[in-house]
C-alpha positions in Angstrom: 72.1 125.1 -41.7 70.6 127.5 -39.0 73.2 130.2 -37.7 72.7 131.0 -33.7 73.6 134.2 -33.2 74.1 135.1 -29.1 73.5 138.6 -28.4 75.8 139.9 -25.0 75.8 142.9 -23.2 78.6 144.2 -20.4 78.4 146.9 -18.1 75.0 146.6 -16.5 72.4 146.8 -14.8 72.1 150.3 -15.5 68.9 152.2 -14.6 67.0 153.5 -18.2 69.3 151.3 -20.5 68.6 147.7 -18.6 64.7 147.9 -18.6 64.3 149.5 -21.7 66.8 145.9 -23.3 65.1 143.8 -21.5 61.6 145.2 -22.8 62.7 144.7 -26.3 64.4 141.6 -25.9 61.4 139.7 -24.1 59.0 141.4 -26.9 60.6 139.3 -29.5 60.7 136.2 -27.2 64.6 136.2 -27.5 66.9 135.1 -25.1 70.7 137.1 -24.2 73.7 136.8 -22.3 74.1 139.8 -19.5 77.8 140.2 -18.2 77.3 142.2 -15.4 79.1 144.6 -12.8 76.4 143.8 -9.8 75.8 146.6 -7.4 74.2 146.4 -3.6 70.9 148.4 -4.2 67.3 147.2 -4.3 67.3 148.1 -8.4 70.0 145.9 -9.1 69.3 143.4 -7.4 65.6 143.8 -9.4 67.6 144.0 -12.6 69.0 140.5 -11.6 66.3 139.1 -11.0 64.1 139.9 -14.1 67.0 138.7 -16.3 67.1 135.5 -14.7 63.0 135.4 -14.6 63.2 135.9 -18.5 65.1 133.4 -19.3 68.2 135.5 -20.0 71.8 134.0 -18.8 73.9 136.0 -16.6 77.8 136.0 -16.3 80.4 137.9 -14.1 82.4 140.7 -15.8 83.4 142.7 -13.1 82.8 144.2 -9.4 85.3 147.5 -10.0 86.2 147.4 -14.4 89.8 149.4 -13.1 92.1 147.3 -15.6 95.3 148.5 -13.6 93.6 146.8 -10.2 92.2 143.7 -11.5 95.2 143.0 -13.8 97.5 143.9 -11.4 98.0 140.5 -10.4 96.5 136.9 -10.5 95.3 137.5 -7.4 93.5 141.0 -7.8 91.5 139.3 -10.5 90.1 137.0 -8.5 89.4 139.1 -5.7 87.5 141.2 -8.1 85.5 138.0 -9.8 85.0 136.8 -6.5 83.1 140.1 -5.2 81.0 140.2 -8.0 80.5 136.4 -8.0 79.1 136.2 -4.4 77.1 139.5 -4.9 75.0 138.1 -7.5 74.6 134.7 -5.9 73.7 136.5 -2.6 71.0 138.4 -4.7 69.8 136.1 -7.0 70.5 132.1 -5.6 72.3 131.7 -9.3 75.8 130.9 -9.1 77.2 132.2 -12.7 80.0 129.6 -14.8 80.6 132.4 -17.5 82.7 135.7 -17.1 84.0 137.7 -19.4 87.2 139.8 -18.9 87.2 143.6 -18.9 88.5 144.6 -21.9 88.5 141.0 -24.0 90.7 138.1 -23.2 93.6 139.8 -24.6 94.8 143.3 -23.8 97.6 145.6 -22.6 96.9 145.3 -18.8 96.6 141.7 -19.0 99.3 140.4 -20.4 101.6 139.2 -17.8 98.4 137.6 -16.5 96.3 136.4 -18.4 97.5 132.5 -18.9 97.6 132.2 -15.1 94.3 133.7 -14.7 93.3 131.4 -18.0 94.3 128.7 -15.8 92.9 129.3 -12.4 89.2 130.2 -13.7 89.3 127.0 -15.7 90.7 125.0 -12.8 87.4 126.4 -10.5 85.0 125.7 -13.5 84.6 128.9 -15.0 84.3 129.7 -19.0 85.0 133.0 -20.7 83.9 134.5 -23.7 84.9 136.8 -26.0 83.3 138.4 -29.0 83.8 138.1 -32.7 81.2 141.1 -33.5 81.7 144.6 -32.1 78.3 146.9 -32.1 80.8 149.7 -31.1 78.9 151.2 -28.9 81.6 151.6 -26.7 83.0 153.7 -29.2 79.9 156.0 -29.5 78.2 154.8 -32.6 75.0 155.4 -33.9 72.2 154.1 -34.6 73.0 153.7 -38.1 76.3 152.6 -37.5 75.9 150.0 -35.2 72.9 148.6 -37.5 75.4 148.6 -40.7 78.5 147.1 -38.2 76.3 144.5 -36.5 74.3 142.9 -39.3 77.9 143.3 -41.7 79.7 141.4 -39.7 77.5 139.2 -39.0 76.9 137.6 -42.5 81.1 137.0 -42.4 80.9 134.7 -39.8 79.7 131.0 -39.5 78.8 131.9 -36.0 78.2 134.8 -33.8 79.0 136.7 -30.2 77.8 140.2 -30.8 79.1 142.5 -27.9 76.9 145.9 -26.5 77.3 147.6 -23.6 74.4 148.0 -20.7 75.8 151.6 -19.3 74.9 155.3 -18.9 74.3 156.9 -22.5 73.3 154.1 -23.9 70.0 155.3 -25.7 71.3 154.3 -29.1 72.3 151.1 -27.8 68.8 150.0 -26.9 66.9 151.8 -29.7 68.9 149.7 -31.9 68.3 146.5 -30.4 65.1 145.9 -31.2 65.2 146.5 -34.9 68.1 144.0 -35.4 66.5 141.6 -33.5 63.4 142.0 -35.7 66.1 142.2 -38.8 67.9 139.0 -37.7 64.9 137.0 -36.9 63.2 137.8 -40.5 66.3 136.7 -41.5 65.9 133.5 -40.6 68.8 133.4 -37.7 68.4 131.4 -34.5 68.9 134.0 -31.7 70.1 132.4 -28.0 71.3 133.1 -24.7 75.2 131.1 -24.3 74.9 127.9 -22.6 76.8 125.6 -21.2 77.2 123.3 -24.4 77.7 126.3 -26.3 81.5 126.5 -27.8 83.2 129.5 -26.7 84.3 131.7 -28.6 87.6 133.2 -27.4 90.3 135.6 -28.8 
């Protein structure tokens, strides 16, 4: 049976990380999900548009990542999602149905909020995902770690969300990328951007 494997990256665009992804990923002819923080400048709204033009998928993750803001209330989240929502529709024409929270589904700021919120996104048509594979980059690994961690834990599940990060200092990040996509895809995996009959995975 083929395993799909959906490689996701949060944070971006981000100037010298972004392009230098995208380049490996569109070498290899393989498709990723980009949960992004938009921003009002000409790059990022090139950076959009380049993942969309590839083929990639894009979903909201933030407009502001301050956990004590968003996840101050029900309301502050949405006001958040909503910002970054209508920035990338206004830069773009795509109007995103994934999101992904700051932080993961479940975490100390969002506690007291996050079944409301759960059930307000879902109500509008929005689905979020979570990860079950951690590159750590967030973390600072290396190269060498993140290779070891990613294609690990990998093999121990029947299916895969492997979460990077698109920000500033993330050389090791996108040096890495390409060789695990090379790695996976000798392998034998089926690499894939989410879609919308894709099951989410969720904490």
């Amino acid at each position: 049976m083929e395993k799909l494997i959906a490689l996701t990256f949060d944070d971006g665009p981000t100037s010298g990380v972004t392009d230098n992804i995208l380049r490996y990923l569109n070498r290899h002819e393989v498709k990723a999900t980009f949960f992004v923080m938009p921003n009002d400048t000409e790059n990022g709204r090139d950076f959009l548009r380049r993942m969309l033009d590839n083929g990639h998928e894009i979903g909201v993750h933030s407009m502001t990542h301050d956990y004590e803001i968003i996840y101050s209330s029900v309301e502050a989240f949405l006001d958040d999602f909503n910002q970054a929502f209508n920035l990338i529709y206004e830069q773009t024409g795509y109007k995103p149905y994934l999101y992904r929270f700051p932080g993961g589904s479940i975490n100390d700021y969002n506690r007291n909020v996050r079944t409301d919120i759960i059930a307000e996104m879902t109500r509008r048509g929005f689905i979020y995902f979570d990860w079950n594979v951690d590159s750590r980059d967030a973390l600072g690994a290396n190269w060498s770690q993140m290779w070891a961690t990613v294609l690990d834990d990998i093999e121990k599940v029947n299916r895969a969300v492997v979460l990077f990060h698109d920000r500033p200092g993330g050389r090791n990040t996108y040096l890495v990328i390409e060789d695990i996509v090379k790695e996976l895809l000798a392998r034998g995996y089926i690499l894939s951007a989410i879609m919308p009959e894709t099951r989410p995975m969720q904490f």
